[in-house]
mmCIF file as gemmi writes it, N, C-alpha and C atoms, coordinates in Angstrom:
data_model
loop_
_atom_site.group_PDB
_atom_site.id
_atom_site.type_symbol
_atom_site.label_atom_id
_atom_site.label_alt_id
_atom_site.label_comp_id
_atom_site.label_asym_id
_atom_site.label_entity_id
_atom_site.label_seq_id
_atom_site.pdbx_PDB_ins_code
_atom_site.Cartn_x
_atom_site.Cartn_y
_atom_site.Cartn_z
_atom_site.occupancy
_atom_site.B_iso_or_equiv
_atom_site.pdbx_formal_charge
_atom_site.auth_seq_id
_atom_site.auth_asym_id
_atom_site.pdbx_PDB_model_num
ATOM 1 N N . UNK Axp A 1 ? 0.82 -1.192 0 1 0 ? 1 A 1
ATOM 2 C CA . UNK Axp A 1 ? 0 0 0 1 0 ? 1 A 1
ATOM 3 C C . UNK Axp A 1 ? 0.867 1.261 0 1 0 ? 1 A 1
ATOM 4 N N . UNK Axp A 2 ? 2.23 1.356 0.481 1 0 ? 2 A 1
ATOM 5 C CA . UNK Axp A 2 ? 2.561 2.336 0.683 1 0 ? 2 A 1
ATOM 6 C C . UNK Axp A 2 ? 3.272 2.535 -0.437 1 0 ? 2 A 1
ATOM 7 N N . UNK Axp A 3 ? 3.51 1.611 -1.507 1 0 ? 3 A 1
ATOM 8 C CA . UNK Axp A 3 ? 4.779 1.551 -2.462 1 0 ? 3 A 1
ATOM 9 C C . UNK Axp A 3 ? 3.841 2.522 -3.57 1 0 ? 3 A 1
ATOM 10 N N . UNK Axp A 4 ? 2.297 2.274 -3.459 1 0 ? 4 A 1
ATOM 11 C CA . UNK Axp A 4 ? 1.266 2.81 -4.213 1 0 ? 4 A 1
ATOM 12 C C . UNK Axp A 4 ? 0.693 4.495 -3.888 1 0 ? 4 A 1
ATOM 13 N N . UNK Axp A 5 ? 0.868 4.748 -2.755 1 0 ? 5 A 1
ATOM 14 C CA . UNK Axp A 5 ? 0.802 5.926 -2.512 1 0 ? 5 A 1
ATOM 15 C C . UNK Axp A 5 ? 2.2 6.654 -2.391 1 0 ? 5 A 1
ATOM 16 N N . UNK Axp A 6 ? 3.382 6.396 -2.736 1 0 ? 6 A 1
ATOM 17 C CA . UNK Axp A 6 ? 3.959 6.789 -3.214 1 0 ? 6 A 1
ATOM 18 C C . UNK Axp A 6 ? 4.49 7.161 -4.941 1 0 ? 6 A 1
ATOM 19 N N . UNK Axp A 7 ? 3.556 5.993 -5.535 1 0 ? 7 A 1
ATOM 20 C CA . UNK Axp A 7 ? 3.579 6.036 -6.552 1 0 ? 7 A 1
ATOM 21 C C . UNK Axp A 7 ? 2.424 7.007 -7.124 1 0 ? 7 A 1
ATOM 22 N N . UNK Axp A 8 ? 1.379 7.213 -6.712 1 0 ? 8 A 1
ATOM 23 C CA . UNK Axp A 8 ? 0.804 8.036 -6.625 1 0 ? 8 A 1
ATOM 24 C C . UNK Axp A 8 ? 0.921 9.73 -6.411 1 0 ? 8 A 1
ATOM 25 N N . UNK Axp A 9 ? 1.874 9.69 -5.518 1 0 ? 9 A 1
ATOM 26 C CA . UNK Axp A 9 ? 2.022 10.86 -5.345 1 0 ? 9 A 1
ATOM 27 C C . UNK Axp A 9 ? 3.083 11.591 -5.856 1 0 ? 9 A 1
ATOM 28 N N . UNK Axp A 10 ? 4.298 10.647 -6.493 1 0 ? 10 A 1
ATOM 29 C CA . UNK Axp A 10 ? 5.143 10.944 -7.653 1 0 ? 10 A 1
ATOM 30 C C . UNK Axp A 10 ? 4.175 11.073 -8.763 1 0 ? 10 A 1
ATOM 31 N N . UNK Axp A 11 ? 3.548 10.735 -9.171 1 0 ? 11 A 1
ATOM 32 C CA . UNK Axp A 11 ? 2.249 11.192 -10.485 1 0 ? 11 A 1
ATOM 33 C C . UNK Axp A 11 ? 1.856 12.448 -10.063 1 0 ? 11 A 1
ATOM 34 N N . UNK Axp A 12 ? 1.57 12.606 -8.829 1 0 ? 12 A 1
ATOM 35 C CA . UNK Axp A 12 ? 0.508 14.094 -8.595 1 0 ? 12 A 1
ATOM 36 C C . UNK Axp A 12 ? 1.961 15.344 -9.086 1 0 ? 12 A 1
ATOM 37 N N . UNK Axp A 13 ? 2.735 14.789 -8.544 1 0 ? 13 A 1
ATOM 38 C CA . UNK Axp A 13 ? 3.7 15.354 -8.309 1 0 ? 13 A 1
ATOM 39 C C . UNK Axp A 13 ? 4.462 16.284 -10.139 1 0 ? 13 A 1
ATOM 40 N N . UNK Axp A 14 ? 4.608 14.898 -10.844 1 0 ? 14 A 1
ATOM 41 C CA . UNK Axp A 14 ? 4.862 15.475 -11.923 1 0 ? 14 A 1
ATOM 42 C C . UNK Axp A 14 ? 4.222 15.954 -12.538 1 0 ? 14 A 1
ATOM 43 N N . UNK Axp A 15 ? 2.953 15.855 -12.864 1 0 ? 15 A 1
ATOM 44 C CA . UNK Axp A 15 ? 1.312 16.554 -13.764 1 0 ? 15 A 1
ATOM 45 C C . UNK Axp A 15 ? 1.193 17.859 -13.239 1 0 ? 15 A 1
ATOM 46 N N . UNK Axp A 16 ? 1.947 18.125 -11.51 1 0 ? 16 A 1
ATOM 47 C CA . UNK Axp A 16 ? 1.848 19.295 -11.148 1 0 ? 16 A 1
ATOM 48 C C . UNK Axp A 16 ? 3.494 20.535 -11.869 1 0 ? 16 A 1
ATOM 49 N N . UNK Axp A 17 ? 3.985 19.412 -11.907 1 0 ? 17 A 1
ATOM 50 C CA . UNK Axp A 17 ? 5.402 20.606 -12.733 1 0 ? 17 A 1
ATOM 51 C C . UNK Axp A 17 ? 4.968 20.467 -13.802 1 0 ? 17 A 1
ATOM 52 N N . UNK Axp A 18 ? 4.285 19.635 -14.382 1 0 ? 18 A 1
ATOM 53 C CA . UNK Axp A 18 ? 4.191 19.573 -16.071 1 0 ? 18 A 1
ATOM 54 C C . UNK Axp A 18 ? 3.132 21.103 -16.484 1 0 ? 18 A 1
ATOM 55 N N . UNK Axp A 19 ? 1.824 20.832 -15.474 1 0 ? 19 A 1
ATOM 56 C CA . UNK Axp A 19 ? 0.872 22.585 -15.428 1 0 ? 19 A 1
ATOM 57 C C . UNK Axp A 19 ? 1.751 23.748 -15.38 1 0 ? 19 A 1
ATOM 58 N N . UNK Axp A 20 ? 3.078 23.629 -14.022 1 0 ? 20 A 1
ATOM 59 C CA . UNK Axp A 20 ? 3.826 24.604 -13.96 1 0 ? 20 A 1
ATOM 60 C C . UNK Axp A 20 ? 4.37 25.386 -15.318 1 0 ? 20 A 1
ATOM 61 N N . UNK Axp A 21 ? 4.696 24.065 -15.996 1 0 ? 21 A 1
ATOM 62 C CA . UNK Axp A 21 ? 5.591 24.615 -16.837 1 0 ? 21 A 1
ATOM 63 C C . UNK Axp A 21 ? 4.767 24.923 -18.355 1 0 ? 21 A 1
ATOM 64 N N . UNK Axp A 22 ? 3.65 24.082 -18.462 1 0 ? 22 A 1
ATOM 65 C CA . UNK Axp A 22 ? 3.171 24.953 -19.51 1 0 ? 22 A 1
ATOM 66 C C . UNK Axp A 22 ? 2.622 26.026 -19.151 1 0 ? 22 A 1
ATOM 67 N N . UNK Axp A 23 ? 2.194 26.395 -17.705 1 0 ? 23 A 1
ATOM 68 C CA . UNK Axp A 23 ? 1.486 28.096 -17.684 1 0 ? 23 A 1
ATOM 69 C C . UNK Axp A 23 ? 3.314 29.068 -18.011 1 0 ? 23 A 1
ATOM 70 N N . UNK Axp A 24 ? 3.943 28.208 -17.344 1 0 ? 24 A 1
ATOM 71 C CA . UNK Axp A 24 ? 5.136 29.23 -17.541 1 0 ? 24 A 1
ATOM 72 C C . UNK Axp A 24 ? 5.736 29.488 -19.039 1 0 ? 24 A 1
ATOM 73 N N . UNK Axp A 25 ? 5.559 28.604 -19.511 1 0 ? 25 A 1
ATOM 74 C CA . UNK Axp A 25 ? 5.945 28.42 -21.026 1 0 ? 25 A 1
ATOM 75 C C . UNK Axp A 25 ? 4.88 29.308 -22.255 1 0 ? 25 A 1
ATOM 76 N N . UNK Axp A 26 ? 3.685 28.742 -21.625 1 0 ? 26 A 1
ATOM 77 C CA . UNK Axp A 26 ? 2.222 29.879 -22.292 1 0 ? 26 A 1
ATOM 78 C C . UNK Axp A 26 ? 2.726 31.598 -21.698 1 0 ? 26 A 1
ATOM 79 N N . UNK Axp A 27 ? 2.932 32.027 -20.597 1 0 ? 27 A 1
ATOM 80 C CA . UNK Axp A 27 ? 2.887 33.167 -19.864 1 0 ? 27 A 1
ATOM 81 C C . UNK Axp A 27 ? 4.334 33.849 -20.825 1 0 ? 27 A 1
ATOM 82 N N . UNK Axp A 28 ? 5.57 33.351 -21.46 1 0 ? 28 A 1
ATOM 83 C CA . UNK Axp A 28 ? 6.593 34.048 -22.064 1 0 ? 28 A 1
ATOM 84 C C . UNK Axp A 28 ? 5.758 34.928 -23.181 1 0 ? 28 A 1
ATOM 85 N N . UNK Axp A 29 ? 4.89 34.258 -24.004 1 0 ? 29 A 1
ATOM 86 C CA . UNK Axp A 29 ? 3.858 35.279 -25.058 1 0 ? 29 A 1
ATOM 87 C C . UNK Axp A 29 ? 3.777 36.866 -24.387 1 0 ? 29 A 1
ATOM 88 N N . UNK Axp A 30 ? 3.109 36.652 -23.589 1 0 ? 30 A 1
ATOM 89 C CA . UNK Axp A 30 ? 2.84 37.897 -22.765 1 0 ? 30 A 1
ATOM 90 C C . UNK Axp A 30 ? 3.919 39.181 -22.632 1 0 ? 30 A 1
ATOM 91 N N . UNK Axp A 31 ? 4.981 38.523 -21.996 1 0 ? 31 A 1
ATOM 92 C CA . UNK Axp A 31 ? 5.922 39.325 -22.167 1 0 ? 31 A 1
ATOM 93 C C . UNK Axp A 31 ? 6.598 39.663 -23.576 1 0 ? 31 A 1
ATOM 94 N N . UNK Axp A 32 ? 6.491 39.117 -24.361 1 0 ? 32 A 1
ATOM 95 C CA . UNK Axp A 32 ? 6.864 39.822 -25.532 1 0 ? 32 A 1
ATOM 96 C C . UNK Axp A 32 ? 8.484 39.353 -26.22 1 0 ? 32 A 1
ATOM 97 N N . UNK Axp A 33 ? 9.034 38.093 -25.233 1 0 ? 33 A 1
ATOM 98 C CA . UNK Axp A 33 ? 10.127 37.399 -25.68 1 0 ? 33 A 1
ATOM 99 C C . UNK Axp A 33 ? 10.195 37.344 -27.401 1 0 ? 33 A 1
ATOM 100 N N . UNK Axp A 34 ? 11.602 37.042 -27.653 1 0 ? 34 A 1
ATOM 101 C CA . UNK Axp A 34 ? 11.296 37.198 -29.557 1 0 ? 34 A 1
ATOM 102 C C . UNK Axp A 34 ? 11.515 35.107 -29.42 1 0 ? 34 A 1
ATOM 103 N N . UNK Axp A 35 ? 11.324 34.923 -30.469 1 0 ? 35 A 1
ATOM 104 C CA . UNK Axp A 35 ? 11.354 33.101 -30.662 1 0 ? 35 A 1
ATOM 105 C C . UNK Axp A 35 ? 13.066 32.966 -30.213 1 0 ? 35 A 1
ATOM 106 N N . UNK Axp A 36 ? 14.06 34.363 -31.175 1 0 ? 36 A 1
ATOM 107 C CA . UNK Axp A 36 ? 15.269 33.966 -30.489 1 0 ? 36 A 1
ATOM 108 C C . UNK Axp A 36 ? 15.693 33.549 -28.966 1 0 ? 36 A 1
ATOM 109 N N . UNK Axp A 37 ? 14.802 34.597 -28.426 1 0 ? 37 A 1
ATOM 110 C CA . UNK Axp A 37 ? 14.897 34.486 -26.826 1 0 ? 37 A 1
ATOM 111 C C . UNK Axp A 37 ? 14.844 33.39 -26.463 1 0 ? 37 A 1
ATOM 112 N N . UNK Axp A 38 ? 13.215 32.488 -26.634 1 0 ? 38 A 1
ATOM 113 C CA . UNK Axp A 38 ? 12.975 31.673 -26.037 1 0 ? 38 A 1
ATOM 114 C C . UNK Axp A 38 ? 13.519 30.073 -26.683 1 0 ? 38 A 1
ATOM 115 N N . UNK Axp A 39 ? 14.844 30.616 -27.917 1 0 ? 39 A 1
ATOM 116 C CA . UNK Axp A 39 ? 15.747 29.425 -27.946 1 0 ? 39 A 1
ATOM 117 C C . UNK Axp A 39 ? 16.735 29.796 -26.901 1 0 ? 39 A 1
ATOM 118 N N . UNK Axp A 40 ? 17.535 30.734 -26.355 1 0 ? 40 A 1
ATOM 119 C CA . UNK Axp A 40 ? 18.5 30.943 -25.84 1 0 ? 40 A 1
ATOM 120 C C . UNK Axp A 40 ? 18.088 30.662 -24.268 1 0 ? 40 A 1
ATOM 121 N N . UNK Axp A 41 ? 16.762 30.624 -23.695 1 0 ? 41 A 1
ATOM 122 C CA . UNK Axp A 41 ? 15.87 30.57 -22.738 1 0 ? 41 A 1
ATOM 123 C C . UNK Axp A 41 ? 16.121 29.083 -22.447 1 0 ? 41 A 1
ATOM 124 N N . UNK Axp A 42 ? 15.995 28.185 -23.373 1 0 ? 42 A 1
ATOM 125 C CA . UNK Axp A 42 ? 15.795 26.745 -23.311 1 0 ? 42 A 1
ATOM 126 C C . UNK Axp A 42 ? 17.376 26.426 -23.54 1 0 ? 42 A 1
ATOM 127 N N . UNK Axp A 43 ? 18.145 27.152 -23.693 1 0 ? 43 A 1
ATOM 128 C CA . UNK Axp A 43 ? 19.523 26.356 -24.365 1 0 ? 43 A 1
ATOM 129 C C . UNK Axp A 43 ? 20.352 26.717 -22.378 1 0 ? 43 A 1
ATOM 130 N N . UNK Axp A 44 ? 20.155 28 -22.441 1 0 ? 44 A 1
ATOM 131 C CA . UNK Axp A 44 ? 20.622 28.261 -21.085 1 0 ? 44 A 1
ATOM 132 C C . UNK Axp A 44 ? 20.158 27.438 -20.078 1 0 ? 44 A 1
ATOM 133 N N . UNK Axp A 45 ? 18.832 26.609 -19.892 1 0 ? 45 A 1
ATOM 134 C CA . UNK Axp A 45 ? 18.013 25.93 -18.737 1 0 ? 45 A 1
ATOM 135 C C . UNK Axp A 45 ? 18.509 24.231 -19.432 1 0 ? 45 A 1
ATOM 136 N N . UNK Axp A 46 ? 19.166 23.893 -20.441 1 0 ? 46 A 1
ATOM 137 C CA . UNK Axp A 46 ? 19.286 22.668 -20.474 1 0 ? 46 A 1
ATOM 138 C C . UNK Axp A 46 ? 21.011 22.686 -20.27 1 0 ? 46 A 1
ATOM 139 N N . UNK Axp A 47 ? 22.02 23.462 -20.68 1 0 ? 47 A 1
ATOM 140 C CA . UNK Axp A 47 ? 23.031 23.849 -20.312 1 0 ? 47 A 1
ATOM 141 C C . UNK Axp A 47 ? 23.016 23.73 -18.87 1 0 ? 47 A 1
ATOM 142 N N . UNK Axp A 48 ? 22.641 24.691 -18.149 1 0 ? 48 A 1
ATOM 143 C CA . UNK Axp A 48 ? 22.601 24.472 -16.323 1 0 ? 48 A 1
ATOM 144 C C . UNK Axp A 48 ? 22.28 22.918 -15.416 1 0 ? 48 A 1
ATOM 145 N N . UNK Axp A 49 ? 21.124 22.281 -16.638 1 0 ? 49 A 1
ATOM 146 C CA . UNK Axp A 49 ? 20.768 21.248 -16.015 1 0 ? 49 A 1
ATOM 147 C C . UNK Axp A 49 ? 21.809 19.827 -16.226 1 0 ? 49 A 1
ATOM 148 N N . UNK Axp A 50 ? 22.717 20.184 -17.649 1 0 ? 50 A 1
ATOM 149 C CA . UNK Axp A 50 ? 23.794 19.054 -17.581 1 0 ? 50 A 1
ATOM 150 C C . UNK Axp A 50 ? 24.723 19.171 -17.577 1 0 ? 50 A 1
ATOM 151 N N . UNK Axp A 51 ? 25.26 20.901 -16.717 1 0 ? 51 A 1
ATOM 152 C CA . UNK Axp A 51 ? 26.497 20.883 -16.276 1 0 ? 51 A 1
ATOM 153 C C . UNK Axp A 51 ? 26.387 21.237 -14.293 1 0 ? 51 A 1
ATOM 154 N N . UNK Axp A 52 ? 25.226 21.046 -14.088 1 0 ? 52 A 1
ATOM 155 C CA . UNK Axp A 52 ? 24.868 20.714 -12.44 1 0 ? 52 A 1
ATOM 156 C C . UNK Axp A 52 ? 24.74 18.695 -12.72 1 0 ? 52 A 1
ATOM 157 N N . UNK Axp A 53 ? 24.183 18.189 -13.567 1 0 ? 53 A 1
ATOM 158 C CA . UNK Axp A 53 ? 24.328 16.971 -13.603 1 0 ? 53 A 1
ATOM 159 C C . UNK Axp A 53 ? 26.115 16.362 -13.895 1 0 ? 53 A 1
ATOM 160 N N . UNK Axp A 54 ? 26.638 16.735 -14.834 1 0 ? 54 A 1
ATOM 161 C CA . UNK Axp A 54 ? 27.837 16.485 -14.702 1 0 ? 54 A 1
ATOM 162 C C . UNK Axp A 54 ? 29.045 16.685 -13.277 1 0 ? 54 A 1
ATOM 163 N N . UNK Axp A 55 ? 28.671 17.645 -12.526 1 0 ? 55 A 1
ATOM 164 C CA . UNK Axp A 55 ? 29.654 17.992 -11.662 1 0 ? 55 A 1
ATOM 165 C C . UNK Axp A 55 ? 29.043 16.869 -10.589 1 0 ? 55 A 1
ATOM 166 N N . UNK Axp A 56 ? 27.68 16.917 -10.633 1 0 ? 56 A 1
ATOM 167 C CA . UNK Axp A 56 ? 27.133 15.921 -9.61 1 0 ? 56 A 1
ATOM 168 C C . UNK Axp A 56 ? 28.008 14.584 -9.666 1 0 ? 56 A 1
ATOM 169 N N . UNK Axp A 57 ? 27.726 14.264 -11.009 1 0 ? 57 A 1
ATOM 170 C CA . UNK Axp A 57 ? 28.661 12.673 -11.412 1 0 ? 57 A 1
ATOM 171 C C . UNK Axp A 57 ? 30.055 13.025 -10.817 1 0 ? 57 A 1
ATOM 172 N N . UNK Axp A 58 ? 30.939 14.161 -11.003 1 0 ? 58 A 1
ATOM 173 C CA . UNK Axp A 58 ? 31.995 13.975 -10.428 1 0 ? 58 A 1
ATOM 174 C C . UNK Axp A 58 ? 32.123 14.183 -8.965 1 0 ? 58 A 1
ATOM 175 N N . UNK Axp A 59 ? 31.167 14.387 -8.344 1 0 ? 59 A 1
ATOM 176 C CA . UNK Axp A 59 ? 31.695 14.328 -7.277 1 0 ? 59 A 1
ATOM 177 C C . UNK Axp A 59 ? 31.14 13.032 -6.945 1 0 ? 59 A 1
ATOM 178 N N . UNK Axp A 60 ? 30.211 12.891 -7.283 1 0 ? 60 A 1
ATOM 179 C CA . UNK Axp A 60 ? 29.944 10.913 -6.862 1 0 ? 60 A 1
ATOM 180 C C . UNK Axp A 60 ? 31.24 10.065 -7.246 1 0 ? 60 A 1
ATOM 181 N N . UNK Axp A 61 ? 31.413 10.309 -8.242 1 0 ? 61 A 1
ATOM 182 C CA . UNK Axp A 61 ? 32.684 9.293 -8.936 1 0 ? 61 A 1
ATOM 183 C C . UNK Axp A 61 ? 33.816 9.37 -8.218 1 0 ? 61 A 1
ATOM 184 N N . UNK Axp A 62 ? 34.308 10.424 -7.721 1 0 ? 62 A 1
ATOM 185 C CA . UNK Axp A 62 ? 35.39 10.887 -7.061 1 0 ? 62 A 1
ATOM 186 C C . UNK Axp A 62 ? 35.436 10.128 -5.378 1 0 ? 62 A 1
ATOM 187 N N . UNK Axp A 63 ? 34.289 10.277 -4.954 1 0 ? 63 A 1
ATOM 188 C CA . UNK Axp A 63 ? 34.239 9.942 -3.496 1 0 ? 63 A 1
ATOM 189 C C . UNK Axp A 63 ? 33.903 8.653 -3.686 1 0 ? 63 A 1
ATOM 190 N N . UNK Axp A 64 ? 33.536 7.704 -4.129 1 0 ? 64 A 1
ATOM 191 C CA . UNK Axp A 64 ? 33.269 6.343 -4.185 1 0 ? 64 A 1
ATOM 192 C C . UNK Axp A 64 ? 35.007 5.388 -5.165 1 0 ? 64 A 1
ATOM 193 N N . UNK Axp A 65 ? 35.787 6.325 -5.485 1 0 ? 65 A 1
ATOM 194 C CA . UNK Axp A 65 ? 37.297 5.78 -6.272 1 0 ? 65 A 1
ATOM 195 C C . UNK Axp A 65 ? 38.021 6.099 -4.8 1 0 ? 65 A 1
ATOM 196 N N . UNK Axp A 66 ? 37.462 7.126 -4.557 1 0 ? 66 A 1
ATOM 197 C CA . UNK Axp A 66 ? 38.653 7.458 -2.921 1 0 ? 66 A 1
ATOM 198 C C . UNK Axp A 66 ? 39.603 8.287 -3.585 1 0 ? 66 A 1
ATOM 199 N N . UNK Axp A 67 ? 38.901 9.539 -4.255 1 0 ? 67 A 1
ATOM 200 C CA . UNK Axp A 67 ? 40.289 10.287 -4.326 1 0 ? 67 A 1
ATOM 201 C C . UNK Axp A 67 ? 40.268 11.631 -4.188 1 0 ? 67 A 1
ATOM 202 N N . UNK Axp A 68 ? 39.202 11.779 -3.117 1 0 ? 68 A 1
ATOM 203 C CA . UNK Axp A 68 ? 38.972 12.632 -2.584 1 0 ? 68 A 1
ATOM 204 C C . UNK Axp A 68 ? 39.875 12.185 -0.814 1 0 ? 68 A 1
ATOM 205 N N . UNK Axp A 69 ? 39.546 10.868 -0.356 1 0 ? 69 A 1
ATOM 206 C CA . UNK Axp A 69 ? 39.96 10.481 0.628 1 0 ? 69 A 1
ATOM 207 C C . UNK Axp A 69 ? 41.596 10.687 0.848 1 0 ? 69 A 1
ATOM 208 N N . UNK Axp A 70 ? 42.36 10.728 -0.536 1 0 ? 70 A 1
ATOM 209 C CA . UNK Axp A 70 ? 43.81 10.235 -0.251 1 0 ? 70 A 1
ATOM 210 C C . UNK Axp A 70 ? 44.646 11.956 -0.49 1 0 ? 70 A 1
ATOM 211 N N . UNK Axp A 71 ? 43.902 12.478 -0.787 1 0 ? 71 A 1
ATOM 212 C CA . UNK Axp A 71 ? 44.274 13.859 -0.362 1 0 ? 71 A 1
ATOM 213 C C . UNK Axp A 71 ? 44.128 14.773 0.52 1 0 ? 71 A 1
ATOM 214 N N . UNK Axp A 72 ? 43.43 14.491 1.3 1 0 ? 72 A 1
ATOM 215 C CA . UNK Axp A 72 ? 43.358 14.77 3.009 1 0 ? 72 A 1
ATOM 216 C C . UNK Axp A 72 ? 44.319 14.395 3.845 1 0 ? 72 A 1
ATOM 217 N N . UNK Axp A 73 ? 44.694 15.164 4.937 1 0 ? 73 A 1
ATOM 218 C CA . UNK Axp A 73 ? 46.015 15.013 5.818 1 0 ? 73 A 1
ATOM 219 C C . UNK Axp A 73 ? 45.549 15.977 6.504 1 0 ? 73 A 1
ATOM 220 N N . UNK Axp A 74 ? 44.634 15.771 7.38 1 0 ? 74 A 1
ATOM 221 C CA . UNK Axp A 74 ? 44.082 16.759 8.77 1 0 ? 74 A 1
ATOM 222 C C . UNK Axp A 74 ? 45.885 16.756 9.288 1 0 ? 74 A 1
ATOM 223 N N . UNK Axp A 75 ? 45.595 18.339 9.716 1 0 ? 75 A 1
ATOM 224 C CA . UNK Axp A 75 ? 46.28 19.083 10.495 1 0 ? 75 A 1
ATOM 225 C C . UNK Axp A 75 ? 47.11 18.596 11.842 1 0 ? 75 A 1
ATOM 226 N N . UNK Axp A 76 ? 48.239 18.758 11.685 1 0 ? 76 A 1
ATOM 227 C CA . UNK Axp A 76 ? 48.283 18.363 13.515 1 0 ? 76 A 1
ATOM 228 C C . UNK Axp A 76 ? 48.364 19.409 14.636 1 0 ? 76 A 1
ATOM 229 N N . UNK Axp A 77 ? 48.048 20.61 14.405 1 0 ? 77 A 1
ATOM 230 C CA . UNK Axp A 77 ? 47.64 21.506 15.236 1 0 ? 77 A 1
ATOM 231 C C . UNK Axp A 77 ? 46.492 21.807 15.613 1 0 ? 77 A 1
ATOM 232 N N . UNK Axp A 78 ? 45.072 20.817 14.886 1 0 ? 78 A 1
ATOM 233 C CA . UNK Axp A 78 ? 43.993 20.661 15.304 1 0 ? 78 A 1
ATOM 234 C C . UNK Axp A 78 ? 43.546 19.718 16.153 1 0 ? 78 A 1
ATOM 235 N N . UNK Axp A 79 ? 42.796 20.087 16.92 1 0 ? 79 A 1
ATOM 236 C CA . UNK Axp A 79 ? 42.719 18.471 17.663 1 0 ? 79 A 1
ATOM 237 C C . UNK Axp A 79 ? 41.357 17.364 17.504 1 0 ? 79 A 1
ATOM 238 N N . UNK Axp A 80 ? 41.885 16.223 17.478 1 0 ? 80 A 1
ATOM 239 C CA . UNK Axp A 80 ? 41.137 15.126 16.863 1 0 ? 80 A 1
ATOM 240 C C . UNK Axp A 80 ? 39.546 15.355 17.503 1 0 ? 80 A 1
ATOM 241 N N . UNK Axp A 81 ? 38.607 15.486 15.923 1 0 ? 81 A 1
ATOM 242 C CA . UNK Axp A 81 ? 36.956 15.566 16.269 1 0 ? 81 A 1
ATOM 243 C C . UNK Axp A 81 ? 36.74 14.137 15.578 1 0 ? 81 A 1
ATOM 244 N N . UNK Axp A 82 ? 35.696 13.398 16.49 1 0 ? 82 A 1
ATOM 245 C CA . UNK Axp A 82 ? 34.827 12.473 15.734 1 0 ? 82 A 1
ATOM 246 C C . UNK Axp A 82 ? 33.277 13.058 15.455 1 0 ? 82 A 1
């Protein structure tokens, strides 16, 4: 039951960004964007989204190889926190 109301509510969930984004997408008319705009609009928002996805991958990739781990050398003038 619960695997279903979660599944459920990932549905509500996306139908609700999907409205978001066509009122937001309908609402650019209004303002008076030129078609150039609203390519450079979409090139800039898919740009951001797969170079925040790429850095994501590197820092996953990085901390699961350990090489983030082998360049650390805490201080010895600090004193030991757990």
């Amino acid at each position: 039951m619960k695997i279903i109301s979660v599944f459920i509510l990932l549905i509500i969930l996306l139908g609700g960004g999907g409205y978001v984004l066509n009122e937001s997408w309908t609402s650019l008319n209004a303002l008076g964007i030129a078609y150039h705009g609203k390519i450079a609009l979409m090139l800039g928002v898919i740009g951001t989204f797969l170079m925040s996805a790429g850095l994501m991958f590197l820092v996953f990739y990085s901390s699961r190889r350990g090489y983030d781990a082998e360049n650390y050398k805490p201080s010895p003038l600090l004193p030991f926190r757990k």
